[in-house]
C-alpha positions as CSV (number, residue, x, y, z in Angstrom):
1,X,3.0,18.1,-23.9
2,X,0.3,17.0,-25.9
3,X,-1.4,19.5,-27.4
4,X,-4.8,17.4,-28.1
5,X,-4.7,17.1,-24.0
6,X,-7.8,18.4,-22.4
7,X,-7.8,19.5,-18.9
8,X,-11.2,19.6,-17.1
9,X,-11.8,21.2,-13.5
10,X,-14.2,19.8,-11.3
11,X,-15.2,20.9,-7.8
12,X,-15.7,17.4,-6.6
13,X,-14.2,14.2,-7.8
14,X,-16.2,12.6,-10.3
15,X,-16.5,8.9,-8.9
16,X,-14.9,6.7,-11.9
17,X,-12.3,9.3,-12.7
18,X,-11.7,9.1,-9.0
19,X,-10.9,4.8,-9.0
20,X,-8.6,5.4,-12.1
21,X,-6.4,7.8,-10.4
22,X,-6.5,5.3,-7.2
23,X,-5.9,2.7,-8.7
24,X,-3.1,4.3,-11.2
25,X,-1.1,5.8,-8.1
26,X,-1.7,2.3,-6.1
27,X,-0.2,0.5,-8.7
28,X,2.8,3.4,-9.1
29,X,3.1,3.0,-5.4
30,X,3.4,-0.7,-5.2
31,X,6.3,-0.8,-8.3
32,X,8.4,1.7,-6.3
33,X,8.0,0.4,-2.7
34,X,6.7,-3.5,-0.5
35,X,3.8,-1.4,0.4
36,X,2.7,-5.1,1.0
37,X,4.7,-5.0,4.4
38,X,2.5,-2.5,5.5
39,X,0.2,-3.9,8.5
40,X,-3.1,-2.2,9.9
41,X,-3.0,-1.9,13.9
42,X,-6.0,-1.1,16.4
43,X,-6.6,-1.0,19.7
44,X,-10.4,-0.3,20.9
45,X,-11.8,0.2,24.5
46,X,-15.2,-1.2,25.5
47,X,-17.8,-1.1,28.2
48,X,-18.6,-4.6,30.0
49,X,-21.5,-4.7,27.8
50,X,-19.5,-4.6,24.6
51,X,-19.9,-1.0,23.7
52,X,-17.3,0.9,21.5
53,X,-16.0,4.1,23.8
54,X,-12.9,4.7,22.0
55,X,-10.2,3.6,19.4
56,X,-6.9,4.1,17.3
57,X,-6.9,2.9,14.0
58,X,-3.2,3.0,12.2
59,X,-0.3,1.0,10.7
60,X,3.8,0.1,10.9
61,X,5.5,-0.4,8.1
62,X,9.5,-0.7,8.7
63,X,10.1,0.7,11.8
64,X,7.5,3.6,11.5
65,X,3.9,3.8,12.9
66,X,1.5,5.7,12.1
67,X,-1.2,6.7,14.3
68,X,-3.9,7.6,11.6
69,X,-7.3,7.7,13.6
70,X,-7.9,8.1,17.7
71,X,-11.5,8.7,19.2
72,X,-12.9,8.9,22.6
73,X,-16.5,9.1,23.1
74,X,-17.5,12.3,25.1
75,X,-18.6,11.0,27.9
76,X,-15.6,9.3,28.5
77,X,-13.0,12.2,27.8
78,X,-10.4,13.1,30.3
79,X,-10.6,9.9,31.9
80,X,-7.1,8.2,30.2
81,X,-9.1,6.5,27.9
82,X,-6.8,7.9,25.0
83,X,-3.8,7.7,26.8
84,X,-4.3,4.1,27.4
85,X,-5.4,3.3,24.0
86,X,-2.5,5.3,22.7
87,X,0.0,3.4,24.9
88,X,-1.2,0.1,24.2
89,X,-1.0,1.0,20.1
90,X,2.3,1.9,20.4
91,X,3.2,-0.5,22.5
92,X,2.2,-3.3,19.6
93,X,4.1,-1.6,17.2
94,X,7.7,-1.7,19.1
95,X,6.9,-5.3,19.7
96,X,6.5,-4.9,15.9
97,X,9.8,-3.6,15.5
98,X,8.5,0.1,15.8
99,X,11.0,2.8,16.8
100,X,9.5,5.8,15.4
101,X,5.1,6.8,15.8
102,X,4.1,9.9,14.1
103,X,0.6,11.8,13.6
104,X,-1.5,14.6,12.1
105,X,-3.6,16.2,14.2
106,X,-5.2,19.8,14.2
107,X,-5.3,22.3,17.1
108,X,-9.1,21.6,18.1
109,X,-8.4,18.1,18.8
110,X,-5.4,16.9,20.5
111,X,-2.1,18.4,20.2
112,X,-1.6,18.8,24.2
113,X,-2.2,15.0,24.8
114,X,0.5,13.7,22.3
115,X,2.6,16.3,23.8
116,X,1.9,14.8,27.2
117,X,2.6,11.4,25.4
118,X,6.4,12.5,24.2
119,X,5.3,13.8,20.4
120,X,7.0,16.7,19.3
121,X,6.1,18.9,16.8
122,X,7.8,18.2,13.2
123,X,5.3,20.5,11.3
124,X,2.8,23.3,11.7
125,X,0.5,24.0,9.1
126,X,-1.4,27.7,9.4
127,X,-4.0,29.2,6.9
128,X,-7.2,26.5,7.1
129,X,-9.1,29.2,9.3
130,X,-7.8,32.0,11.8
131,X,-7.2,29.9,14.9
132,X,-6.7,26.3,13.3
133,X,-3.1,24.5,13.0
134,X,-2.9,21.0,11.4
135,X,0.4,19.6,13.6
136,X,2.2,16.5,12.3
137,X,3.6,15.2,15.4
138,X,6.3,12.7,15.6
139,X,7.6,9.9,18.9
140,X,10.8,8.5,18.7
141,X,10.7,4.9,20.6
142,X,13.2,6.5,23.3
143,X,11.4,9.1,24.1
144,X,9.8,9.7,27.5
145,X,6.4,10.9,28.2
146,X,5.9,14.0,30.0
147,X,4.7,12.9,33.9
């Protein structure tokens, strides 16, 4: 190593030191993999008057898919708004050539609907705060929901 190196600790990300490392690992990423083939997917749910209740925000790349985002408005929770929106997403991505969906979610949001939705646990991480798990969930494209 370099002994001239200097190593500075900061608790933040300073923002130009930041879009270097971005743009460094990007560019890393792109030399060792067609990250090119990788295509955004979304599926949104609106009132008649146009108004954003809910979405999933993700991608597919290969046959994977990754459900990166889902959101329900409130006041429209526990009405299937996110199974349908998570049905529909998924449903996109086999037509995609998707046969494997997989997810991070923690245990305040919404482990018990992608369990409902045939994602199994892969992972559990503990030791965020007493009570919280982060869960990265994972689908394969045979998998049945649970009725």
């Amino acid at each position: 190593m370099d002994p001239d190196l200097a190593f500075v600790l900061h608790d933040g990300v300073p923002e130009e030191a930041g879009r270097i490392v971005d743009s460094g690992l990007g560019a890393s990423n792109e030399n060792a993999a067609p990250l090119h083939e990788v295509e955004r997917l979304s599926c949104f749910a609106r009132k008649p008057s146009g108004e954003l209740i809910g979405g999933a925000v993700g991608r597919t790349w290969g046959e994977c898919c990754e459900l990166q985002q889902l959101w329900v408005d409130s006041a429209h929770r526990r009405r299937g708004v996110a199974s349908e929106l998570v049905r529909r997403f998924e449903a996109r991505a086999r037509e995609r050539g998707c046969r494997t969906f997989y997810l991070e979610t923690f245990s305040f949001q919404a482990p018990g609907l992608y369990r409902r939705l045939g994602y199994e646990v892969g992972l559990e991480l503990r030791g965020f705060r007493p009570g919280v798990v982060k869960y990265v969930m994972v689908k394969r494209a045979d998998a049945a929901p649970t009725p």
